[in-house]
C-alpha atoms as an extended CHARMM CRD file, in Angstrom:
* protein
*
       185  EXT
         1         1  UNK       CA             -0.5720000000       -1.6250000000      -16.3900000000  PROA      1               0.0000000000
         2         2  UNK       CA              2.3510000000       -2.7090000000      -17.9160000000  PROA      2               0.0000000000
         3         3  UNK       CA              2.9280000000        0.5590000000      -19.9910000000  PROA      3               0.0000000000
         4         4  UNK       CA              3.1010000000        1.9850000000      -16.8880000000  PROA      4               0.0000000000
         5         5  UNK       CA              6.0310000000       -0.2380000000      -15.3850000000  PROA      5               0.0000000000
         6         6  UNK       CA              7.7750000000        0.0760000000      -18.8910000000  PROA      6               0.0000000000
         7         7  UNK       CA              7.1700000000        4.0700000000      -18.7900000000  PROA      7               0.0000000000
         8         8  UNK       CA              8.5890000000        3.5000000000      -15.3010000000  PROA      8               0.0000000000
         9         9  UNK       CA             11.4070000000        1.6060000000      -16.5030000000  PROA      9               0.0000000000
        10        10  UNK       CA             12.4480000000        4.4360000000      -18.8740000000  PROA      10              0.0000000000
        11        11  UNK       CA             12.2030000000        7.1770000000      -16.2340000000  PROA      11              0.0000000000
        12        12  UNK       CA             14.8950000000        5.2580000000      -14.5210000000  PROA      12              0.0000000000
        13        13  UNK       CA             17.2000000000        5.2910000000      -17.5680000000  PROA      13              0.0000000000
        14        14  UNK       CA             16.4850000000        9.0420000000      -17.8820000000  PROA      14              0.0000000000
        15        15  UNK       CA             16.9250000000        9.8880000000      -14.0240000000  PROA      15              0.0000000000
        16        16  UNK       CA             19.6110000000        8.0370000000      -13.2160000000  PROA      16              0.0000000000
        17        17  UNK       CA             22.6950000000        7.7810000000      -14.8520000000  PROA      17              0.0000000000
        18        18  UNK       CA             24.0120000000        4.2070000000      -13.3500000000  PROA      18              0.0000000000
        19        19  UNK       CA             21.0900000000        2.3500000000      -14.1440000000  PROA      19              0.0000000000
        20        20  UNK       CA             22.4870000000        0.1240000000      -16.9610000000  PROA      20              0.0000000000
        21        21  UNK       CA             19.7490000000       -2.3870000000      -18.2030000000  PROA      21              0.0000000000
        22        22  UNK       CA             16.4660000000       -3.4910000000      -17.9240000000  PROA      22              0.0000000000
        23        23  UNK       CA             17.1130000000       -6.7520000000      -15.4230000000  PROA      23              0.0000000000
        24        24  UNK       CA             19.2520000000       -4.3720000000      -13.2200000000  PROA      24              0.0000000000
        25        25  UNK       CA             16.3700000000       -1.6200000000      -12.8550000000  PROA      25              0.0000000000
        26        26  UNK       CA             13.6050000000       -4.2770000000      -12.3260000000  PROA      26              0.0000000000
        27        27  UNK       CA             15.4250000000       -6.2480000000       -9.2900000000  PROA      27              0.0000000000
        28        28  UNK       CA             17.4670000000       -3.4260000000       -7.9750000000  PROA      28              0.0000000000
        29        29  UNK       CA             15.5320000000       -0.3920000000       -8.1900000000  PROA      29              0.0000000000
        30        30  UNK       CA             13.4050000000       -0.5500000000       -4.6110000000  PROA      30              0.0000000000
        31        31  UNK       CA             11.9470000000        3.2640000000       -5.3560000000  PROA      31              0.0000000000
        32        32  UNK       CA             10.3850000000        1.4610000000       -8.4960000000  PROA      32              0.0000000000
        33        33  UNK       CA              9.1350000000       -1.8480000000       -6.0180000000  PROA      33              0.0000000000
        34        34  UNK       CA              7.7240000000        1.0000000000       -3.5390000000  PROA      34              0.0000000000
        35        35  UNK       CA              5.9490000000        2.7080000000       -6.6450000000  PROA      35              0.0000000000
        36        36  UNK       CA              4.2880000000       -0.1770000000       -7.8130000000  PROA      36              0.0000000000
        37        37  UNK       CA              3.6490000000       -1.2890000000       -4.7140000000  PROA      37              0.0000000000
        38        38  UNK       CA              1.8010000000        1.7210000000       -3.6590000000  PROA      38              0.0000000000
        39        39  UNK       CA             -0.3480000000        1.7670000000       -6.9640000000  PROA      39              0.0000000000
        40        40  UNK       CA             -1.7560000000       -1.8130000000       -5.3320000000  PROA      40              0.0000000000
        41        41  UNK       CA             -2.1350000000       -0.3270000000       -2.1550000000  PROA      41              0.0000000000
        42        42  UNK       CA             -3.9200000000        3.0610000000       -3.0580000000  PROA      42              0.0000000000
        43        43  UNK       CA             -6.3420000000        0.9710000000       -5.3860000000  PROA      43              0.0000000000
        44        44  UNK       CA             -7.3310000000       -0.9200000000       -2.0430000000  PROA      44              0.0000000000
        45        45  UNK       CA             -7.3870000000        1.9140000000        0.0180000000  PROA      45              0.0000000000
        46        46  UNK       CA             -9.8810000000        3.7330000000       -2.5280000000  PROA      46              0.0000000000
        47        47  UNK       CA            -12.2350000000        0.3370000000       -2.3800000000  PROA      47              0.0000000000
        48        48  UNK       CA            -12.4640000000        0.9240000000        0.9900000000  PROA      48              0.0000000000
        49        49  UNK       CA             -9.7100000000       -2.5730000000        2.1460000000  PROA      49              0.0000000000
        50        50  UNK       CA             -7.6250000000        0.1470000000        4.7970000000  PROA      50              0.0000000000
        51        51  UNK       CA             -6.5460000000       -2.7020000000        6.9080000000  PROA      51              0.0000000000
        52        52  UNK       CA             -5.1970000000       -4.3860000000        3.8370000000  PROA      52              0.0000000000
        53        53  UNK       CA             -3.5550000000       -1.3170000000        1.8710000000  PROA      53              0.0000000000
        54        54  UNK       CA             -2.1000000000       -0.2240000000        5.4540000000  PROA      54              0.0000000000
        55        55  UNK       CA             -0.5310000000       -3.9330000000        5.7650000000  PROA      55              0.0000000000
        56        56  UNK       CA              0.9150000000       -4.3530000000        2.2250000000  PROA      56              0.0000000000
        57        57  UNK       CA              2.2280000000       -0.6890000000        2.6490000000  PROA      57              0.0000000000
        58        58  UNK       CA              3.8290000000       -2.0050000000        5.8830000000  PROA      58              0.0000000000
        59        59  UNK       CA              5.0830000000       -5.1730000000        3.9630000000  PROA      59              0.0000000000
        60        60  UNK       CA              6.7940000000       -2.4680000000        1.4000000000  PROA      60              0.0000000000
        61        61  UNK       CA              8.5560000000       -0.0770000000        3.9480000000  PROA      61              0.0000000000
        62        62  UNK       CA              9.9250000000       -3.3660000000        4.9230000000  PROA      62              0.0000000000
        63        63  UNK       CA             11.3600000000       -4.5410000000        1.7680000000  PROA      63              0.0000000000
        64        64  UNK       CA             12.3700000000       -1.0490000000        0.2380000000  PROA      64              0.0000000000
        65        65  UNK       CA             13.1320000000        0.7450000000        3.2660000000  PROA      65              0.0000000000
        66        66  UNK       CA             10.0890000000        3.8790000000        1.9740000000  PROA      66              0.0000000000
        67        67  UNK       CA              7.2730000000        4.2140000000        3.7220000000  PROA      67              0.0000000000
        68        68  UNK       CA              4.7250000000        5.6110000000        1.1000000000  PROA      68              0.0000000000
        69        69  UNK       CA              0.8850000000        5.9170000000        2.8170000000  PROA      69              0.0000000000
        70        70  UNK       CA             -1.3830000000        4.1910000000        0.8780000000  PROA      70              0.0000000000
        71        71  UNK       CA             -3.5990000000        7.1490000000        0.5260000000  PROA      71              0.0000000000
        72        72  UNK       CA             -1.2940000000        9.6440000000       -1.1570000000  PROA      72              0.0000000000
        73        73  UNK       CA             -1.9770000000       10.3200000000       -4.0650000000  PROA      73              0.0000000000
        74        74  UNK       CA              1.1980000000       10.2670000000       -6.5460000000  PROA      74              0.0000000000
        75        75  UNK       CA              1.3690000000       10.8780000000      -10.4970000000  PROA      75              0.0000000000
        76        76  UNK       CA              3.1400000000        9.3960000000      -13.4170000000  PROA      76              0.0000000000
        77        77  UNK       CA              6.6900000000        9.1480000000      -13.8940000000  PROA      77              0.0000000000
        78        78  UNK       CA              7.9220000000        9.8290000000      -10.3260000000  PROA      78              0.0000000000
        79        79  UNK       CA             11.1530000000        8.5310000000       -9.5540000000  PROA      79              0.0000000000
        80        80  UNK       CA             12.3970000000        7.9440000000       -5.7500000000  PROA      80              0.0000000000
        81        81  UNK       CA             16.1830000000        7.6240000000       -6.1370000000  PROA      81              0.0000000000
        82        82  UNK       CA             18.0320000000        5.3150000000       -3.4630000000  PROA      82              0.0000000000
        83        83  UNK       CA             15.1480000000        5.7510000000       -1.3230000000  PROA      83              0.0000000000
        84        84  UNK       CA             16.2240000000        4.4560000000        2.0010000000  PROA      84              0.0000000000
        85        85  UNK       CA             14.6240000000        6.6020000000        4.3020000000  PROA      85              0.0000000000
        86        86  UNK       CA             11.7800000000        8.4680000000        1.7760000000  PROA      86              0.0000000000
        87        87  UNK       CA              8.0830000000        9.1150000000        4.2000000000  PROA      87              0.0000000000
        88        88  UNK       CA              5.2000000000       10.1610000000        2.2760000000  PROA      88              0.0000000000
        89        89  UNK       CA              2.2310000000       10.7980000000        4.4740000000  PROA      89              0.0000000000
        90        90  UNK       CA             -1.0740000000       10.6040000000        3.8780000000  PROA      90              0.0000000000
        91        91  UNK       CA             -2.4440000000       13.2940000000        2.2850000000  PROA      91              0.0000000000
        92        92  UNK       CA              0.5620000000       14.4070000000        0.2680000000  PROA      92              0.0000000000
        93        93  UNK       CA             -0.2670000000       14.8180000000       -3.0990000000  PROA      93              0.0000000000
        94        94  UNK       CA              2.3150000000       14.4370000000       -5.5940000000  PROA      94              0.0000000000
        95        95  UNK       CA              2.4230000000       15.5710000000       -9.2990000000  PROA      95              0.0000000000
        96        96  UNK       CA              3.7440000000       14.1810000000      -12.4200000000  PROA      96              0.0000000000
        97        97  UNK       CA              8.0020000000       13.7900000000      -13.1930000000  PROA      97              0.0000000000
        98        98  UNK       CA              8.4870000000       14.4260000000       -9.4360000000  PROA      98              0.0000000000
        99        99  UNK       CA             11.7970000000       13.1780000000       -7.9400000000  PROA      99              0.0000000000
       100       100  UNK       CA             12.4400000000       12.3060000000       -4.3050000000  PROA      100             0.0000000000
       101       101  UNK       CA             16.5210000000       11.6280000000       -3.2930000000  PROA      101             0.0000000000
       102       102  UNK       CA             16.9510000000        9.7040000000       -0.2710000000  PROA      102             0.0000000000
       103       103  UNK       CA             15.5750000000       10.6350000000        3.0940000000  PROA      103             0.0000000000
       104       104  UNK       CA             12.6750000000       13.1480000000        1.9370000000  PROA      104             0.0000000000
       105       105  UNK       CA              9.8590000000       13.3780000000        4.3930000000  PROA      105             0.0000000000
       106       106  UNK       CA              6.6350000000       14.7640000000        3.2340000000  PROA      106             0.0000000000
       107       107  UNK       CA              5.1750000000       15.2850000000        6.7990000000  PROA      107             0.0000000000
       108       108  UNK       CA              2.3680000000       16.6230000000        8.2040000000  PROA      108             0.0000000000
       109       109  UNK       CA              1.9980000000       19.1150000000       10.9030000000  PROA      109             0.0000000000
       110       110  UNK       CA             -1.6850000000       18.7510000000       12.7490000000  PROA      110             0.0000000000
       111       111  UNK       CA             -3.2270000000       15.4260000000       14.1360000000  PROA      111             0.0000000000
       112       112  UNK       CA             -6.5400000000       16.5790000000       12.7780000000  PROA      112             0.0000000000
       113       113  UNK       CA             -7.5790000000       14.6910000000       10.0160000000  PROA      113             0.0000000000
       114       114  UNK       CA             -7.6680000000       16.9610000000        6.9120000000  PROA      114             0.0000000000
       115       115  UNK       CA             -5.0590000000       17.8640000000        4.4920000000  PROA      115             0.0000000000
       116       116  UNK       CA             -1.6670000000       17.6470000000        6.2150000000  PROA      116             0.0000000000
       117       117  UNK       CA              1.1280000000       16.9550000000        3.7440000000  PROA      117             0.0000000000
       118       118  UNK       CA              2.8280000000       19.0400000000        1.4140000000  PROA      118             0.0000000000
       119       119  UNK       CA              1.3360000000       18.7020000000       -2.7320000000  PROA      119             0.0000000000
       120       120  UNK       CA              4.1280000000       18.3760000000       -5.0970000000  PROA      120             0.0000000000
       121       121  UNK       CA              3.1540000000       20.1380000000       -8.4380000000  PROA      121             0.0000000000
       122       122  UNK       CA              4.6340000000       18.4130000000      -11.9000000000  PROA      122             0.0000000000
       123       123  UNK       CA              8.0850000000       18.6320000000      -12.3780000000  PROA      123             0.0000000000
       124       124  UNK       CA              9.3120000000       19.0150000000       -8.6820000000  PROA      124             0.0000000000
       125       125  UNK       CA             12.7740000000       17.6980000000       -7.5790000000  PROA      125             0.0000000000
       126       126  UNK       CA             13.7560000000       17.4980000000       -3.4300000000  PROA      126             0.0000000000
       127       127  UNK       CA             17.2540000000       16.7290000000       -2.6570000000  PROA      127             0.0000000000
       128       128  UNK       CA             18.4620000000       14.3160000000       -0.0760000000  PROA      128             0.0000000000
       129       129  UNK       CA             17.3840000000       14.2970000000        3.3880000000  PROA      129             0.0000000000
       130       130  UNK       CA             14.7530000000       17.0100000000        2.7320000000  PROA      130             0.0000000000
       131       131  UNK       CA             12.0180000000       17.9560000000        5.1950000000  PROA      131             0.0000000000
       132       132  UNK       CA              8.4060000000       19.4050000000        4.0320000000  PROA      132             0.0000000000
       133       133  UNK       CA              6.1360000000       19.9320000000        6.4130000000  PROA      133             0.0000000000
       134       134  UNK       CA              2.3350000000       20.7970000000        6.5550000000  PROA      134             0.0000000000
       135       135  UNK       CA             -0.2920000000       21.1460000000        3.5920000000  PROA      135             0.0000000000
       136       136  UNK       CA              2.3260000000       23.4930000000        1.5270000000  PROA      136             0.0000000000
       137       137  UNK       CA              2.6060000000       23.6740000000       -2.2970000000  PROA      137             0.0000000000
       138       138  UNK       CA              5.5710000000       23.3780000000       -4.0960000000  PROA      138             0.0000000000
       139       139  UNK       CA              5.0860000000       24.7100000000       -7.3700000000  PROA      139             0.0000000000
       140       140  UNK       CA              5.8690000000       23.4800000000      -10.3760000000  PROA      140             0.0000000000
       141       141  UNK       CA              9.8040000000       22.5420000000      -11.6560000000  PROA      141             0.0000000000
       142       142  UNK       CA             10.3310000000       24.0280000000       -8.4590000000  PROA      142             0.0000000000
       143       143  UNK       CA             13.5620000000       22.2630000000       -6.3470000000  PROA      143             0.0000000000
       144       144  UNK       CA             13.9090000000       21.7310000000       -2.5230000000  PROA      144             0.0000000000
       145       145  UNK       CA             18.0200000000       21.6980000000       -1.6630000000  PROA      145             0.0000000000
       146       146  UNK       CA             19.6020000000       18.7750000000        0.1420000000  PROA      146             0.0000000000
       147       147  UNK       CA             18.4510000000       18.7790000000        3.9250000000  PROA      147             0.0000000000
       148       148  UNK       CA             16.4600000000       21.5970000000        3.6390000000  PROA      148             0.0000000000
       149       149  UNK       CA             13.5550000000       21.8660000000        6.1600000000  PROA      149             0.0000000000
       150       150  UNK       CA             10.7370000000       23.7780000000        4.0730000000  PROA      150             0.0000000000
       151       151  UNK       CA              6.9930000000       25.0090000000        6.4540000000  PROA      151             0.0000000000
       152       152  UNK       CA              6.1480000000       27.5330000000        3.8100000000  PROA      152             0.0000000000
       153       153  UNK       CA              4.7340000000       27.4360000000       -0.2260000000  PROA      153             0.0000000000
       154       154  UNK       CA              7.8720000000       27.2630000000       -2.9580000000  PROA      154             0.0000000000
       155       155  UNK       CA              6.3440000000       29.1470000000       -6.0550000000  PROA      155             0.0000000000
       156       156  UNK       CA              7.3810000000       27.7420000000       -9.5520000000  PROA      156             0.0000000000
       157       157  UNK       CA             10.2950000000       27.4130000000      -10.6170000000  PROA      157             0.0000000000
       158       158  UNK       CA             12.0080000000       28.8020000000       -7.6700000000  PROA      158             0.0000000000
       159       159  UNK       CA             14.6860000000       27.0100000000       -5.3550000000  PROA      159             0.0000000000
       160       160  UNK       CA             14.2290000000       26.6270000000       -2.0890000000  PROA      160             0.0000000000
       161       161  UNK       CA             17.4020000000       25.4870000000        0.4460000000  PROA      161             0.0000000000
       162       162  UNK       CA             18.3280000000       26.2470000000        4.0010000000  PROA      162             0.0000000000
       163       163  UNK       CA             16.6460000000       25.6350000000        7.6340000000  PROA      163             0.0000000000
       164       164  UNK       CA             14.1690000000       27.2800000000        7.5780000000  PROA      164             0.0000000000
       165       165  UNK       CA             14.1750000000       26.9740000000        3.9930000000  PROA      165             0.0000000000
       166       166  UNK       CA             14.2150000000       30.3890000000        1.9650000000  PROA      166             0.0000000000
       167       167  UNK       CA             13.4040000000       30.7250000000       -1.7660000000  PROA      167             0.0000000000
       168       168  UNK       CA             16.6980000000       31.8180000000       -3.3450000000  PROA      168             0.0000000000
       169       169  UNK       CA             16.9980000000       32.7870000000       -7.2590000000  PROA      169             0.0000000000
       170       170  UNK       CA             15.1080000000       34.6070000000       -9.8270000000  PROA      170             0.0000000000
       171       171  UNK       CA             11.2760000000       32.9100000000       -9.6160000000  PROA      171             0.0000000000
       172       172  UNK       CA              7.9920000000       33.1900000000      -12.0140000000  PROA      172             0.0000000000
       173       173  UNK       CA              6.0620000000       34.8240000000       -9.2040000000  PROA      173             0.0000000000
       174       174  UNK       CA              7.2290000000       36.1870000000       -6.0060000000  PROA      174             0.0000000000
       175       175  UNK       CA              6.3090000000       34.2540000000       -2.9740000000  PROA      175             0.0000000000
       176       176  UNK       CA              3.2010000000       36.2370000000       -1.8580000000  PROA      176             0.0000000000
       177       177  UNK       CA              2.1930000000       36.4130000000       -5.5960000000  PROA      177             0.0000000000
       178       178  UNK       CA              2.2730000000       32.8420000000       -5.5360000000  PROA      178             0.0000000000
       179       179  UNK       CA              0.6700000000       32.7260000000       -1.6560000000  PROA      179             0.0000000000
       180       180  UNK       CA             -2.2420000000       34.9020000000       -2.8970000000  PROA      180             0.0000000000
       181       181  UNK       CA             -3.0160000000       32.4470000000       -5.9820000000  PROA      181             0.0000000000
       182       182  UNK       CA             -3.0240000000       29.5900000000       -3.2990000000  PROA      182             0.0000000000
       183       183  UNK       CA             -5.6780000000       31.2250000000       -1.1820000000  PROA      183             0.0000000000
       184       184  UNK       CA             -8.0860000000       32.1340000000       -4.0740000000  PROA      184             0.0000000000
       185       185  UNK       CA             -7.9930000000       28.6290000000       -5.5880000000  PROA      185             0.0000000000
């Protein structure tokens, strides 16, 4: 546990250049408070305590300002930077070294309960005020452009901006490449 919140600590330092010591990223950080926060939450929520996970995830949107579901499912090392604003629904699944700017919502699009949010492979970065609807991928090191609305897959390493977003850029597969490997998995 506490590797974690010092492997946490150090992401800040490496995403972030105005974080400036150790005190100042532990009391000021609230991405980091929502984080750990969350890691209580899902470990309820997985014992089966939804009424409790659901409250102290309630408790944490009111201190930090993010709403993070307590049954999304999030990886190591992901940094929400300034926060204010950040939805992560329920079945979002989100991969290692991800980073969320202000504002991101990782929505869903149906009110059947299934898979509904968007899965964030390793290495993805969304921009401020970013919108990603429905059970899409984003591939890995992939990036989402500030206030971007995205309702389709991102393959790797590709950029994705605009409203509707389009993929822009030179990418590792092209986008029904990458659609095709989605379906057969």
């Amino acid at each position: 546990m506490l590797d974690r919140i010092r492997e946490d600590i150090d992401v800040a330092f490496e995403k972030d250049p105005a974080a400036r010591s150790v005190p100042e990223v532990l009391t000021s950080y609230p991405g980091l408070h929502a984080i750990w926060t969350h890691r209580i939450a899902h470990a309820l929520w997985d014992r089966g305590f939804l009424l409790l996970a659901r409250l102290l995830s309630h408790l944490s949107r009111f201190l930090t300002g993010i709403e993070i579901h307590p049954g999304a499912e999030i990886g190591r090392r992901f940094f929400i930077d300034h926060g204010n604003g950040v939805v992560i629904g329920e079945t979002a699944d989100i991969g290692d070294d991800v980073m969320l700017y202000h504002g991101v919502t990782l929505g869903g699009d149906s009110m059947v309960p299934e898979k509904r949010h968007p899965t964030l492979e390793d290495g993805v970065t969304v921009g401020a005020g970013a919108t990603l609807l429905g059970p899409i991928t984003v591939g890995r090191e992939a990036s989402v452009g500030a206030g971007s609305v995205v309702l389709e897959p991102v393959p790797p390493h590709c950029t994705a901006i605009g409203v509707p977003a389009d993929v822009v850029g030179d990418c590792e597969q092209t986008i029904e490449e990458w659609k095709n490997s989605l379906e057969s998995d």
